[in-house]
C-alpha positions as CSV (number, residue, x, y, z in Angstrom):
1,X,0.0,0.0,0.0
2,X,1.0,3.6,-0.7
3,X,2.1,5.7,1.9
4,X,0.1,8.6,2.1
5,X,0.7,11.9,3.4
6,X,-1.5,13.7,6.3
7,X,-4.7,15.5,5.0
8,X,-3.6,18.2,7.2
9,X,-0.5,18.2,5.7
10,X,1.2,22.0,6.2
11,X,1.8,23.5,2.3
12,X,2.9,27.2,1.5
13,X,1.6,28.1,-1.9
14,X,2.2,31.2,-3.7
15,X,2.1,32.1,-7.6
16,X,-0.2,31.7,-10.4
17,X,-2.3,28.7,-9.7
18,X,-2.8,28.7,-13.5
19,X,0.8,28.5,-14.2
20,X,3.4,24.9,-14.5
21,X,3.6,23.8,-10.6
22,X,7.1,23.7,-8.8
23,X,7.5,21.5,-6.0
24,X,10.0,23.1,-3.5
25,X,11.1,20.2,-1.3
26,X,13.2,21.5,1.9
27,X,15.6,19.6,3.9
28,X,16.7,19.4,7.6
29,X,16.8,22.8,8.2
30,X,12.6,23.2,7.5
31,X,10.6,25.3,5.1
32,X,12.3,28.7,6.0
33,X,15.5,27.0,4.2
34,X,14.2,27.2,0.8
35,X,11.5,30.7,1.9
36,X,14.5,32.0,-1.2
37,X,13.2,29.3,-3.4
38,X,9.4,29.9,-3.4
39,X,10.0,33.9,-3.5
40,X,12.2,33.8,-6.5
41,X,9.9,31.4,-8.4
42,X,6.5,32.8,-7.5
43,X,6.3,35.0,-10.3
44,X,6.5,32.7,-12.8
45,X,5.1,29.6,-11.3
46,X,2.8,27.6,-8.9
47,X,4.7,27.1,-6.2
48,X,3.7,24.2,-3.7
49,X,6.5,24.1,-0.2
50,X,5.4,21.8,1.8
51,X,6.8,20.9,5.5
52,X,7.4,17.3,5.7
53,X,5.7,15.5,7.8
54,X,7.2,15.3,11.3
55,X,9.2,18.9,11.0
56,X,8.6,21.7,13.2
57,X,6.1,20.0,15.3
58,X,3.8,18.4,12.3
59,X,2.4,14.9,12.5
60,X,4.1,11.9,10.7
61,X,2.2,8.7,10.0
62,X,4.1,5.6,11.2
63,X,3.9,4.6,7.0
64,X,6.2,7.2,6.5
65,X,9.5,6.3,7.2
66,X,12.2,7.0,4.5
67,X,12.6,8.9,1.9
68,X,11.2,6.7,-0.4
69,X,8.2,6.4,1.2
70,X,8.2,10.0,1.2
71,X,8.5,10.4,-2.3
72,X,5.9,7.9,-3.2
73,X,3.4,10.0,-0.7
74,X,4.4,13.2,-2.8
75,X,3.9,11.4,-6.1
76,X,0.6,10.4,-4.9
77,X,-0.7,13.6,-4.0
78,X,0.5,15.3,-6.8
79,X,-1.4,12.8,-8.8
80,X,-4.1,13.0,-7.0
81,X,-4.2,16.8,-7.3
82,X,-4.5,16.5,-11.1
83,X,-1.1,17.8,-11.5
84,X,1.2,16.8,-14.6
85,X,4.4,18.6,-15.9
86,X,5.6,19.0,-12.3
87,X,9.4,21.1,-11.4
88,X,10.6,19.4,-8.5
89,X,13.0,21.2,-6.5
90,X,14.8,20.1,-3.8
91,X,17.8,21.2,-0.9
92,X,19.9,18.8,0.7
93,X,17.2,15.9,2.3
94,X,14.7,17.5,-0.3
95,X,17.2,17.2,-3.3
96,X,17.4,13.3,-2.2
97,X,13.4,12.8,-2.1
98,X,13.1,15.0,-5.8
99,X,15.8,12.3,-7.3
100,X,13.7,9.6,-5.5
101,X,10.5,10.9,-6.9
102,X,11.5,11.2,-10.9
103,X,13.0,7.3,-10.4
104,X,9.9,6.3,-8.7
105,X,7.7,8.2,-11.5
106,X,10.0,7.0,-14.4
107,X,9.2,3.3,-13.0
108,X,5.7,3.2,-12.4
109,X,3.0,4.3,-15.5
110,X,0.8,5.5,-13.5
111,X,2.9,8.4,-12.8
112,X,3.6,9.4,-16.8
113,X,3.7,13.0,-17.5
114,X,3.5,14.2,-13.8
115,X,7.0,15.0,-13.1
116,X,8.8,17.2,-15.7
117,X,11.9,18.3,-14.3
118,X,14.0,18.1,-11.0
119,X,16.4,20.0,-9.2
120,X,19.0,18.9,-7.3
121,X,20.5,21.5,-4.6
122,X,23.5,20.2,-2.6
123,X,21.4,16.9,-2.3
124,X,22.5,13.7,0.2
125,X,21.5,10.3,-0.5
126,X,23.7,8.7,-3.1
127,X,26.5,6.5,-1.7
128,X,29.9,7.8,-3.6
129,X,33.5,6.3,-3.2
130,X,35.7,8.6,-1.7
131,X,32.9,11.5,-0.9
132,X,31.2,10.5,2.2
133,X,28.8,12.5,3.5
134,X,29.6,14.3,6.9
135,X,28.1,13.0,9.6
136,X,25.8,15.7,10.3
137,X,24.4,14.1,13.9
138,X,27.8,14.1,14.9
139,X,28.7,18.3,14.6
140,X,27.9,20.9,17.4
141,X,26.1,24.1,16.0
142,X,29.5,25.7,15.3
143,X,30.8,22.7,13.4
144,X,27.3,22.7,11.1
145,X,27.9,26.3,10.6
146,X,31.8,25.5,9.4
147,X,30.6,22.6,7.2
148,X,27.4,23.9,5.4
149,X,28.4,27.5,4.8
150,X,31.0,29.4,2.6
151,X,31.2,32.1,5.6
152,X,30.3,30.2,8.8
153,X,29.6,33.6,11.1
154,X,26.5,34.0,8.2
155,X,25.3,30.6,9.4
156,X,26.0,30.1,13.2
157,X,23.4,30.1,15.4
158,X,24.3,30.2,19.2
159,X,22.4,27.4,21.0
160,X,22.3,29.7,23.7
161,X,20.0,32.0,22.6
162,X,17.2,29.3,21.8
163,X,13.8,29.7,23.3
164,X,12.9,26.1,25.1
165,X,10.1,26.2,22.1
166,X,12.8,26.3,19.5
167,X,15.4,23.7,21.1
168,X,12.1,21.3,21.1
169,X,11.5,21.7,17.8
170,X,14.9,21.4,16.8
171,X,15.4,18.4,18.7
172,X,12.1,16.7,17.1
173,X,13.0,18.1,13.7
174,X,16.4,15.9,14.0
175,X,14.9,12.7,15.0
176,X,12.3,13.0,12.7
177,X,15.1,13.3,9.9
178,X,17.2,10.4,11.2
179,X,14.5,8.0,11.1
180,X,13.6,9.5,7.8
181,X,17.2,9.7,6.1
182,X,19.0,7.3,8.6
183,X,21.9,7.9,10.4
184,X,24.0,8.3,7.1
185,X,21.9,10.1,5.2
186,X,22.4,8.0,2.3
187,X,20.7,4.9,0.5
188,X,23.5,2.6,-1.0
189,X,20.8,1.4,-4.1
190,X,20.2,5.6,-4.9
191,X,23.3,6.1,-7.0
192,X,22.8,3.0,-9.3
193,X,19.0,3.9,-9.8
194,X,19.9,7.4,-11.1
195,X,20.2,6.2,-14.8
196,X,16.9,5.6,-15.1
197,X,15.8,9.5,-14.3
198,X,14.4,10.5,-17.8
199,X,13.4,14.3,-17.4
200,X,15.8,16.8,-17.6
201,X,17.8,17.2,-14.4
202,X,20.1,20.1,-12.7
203,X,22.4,19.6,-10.0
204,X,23.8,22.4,-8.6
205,X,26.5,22.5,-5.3
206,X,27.1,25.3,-3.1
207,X,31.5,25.9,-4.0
208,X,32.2,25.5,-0.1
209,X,29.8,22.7,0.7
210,X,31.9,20.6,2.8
211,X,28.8,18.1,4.0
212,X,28.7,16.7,0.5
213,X,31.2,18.4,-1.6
214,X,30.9,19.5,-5.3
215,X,33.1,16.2,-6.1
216,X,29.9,14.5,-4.9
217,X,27.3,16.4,-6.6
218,X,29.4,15.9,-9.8
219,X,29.2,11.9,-9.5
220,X,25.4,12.2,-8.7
221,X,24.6,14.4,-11.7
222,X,27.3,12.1,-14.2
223,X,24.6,9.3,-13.1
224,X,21.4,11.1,-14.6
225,X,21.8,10.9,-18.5
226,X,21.7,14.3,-19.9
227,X,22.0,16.3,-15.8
228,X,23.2,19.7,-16.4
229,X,25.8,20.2,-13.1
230,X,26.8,23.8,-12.4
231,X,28.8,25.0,-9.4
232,X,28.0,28.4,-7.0
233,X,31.2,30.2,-6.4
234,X,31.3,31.5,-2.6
235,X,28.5,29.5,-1.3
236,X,28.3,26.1,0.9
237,X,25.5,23.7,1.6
238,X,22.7,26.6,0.7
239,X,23.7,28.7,-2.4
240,X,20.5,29.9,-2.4
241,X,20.7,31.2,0.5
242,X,24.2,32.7,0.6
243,X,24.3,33.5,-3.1
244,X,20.6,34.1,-4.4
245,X,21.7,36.1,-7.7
246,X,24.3,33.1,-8.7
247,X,22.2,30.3,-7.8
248,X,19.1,32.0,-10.1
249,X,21.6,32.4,-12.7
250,X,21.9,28.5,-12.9
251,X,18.6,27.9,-12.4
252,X,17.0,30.4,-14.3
253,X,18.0,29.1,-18.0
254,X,17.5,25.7,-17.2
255,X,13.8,26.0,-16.2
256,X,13.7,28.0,-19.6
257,X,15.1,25.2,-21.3
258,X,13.1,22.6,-19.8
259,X,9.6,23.6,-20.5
């Protein structure tokens, strides 16, 4: 049986609901990660941000409990919301559930026509000799901030000065992700799936990403036949966060060419 997602499943929207819909998947950090995302695209597109199930204090059924499940939830409710022609877009945990998605999609007919593009941003998942991913559980706030960001003072966040609110939700929001993307953030059968992704995919990596370094996100996107990868100079685990202007600039002709 399908997994299925919440009905009261929490989704920003924002855009033309008349225009091609963009699915903006976020990762650990929550929605206000990829806020950049939906802004940037909302003129152009339906946008559709949804807060996975089990972030920030939402409910997750117990039938959700990997990414794959996660994508095959998404798949269904996009399907079930008449959608076709679908832009996912994804950061980091999200990257790895839009990869998962077009595979899923690709391998089940049901799903024909409803996903039309994906892209990667600094996305986990894929198991890569000699680019392992950091082990995120194991870093102190400082040590995050070193790892995902080009200039860590940008991306620090002193503990310290967390409400008890925001430390429980932060605390939830990481278990919630390790039962979701496991311990290593990474499924070993992800990378030799990738060559059956038929739409047109981008990859792009943050320059300073040290979690999963632009080495990695080459080897993911050289799996995809036909990925575009592009690099943002000055920028780590979020380019679009750190370099907006840059990380448009990649994305920006892509979305033109893949319509």
């Amino acid at each position: 049986m399908t997994p299925s997602l919440p009905e009261d499943l929490a989704v920003l929207e924002a855009g033309d609901p008349n225009a091609r819909t963009a699915l903006v998947l976020h990762g650990g950090g929550g929605l206000q990660t990829v806020a950049p995302i939906v802004d940037h695209l909302a003129p152009t597109m339906h946008v559709l941000a949804p807060t996975h199930p089990g972030w920030n204090g939402t409910r997750r059924p117990d039938d959700i409990a990997s990414v794959a499940d996660l994508a095959a939830a998404y798949l269904t409710r996009l399907l079930d919301d008449g959608q076709h022609d679908v832009v996912v877009v994804g950061s980091s945990i999200g990257g790895w559930i839009a990869l998962e998605m077009a595979i899923q999609a690709a391998a089940t007919d049901r799903y024909s026509g409803l996903i039309g593009a994906v892209i990667d941003i600094d996305g986990v998942g894929a198991v890569i000799e000699n680019e392992p991913i950091l082990d995120f559980f194991a870093l102190d706030a400082r040590q995050v901030a070193e790892a995902a960001w080009h200039d860590p003072n940008r991306g620090y966040r002193d503990p310290a000065g967390f409400t008890d609110e925001q430390r429980a939700i932060q605390l939830s929001n990481g278990e919630t992700m390790a039962v979701i993307a496991g311990k290593g953030m990474s499924d070993p059968t992800l990378l030799g799936r990738l060559g059956t992704i038929t739409v047109p995919t981008l990859v792009v990596f943050g320059e300073s990403d040290r979690l999963v370094t632009p080495a990695y996100g080459r080897a993911v996107a050289g799996a995809i036949s036909g990925a575009d990868f592009a690099v943002v100079a000055a920028a780590g685990h979020l380019p679009h966060l750190e370099e907006p202007e840059a990380t448009w600039d990649i994305i920006d002709p892509f979305l033109n060419l893949a319509r």
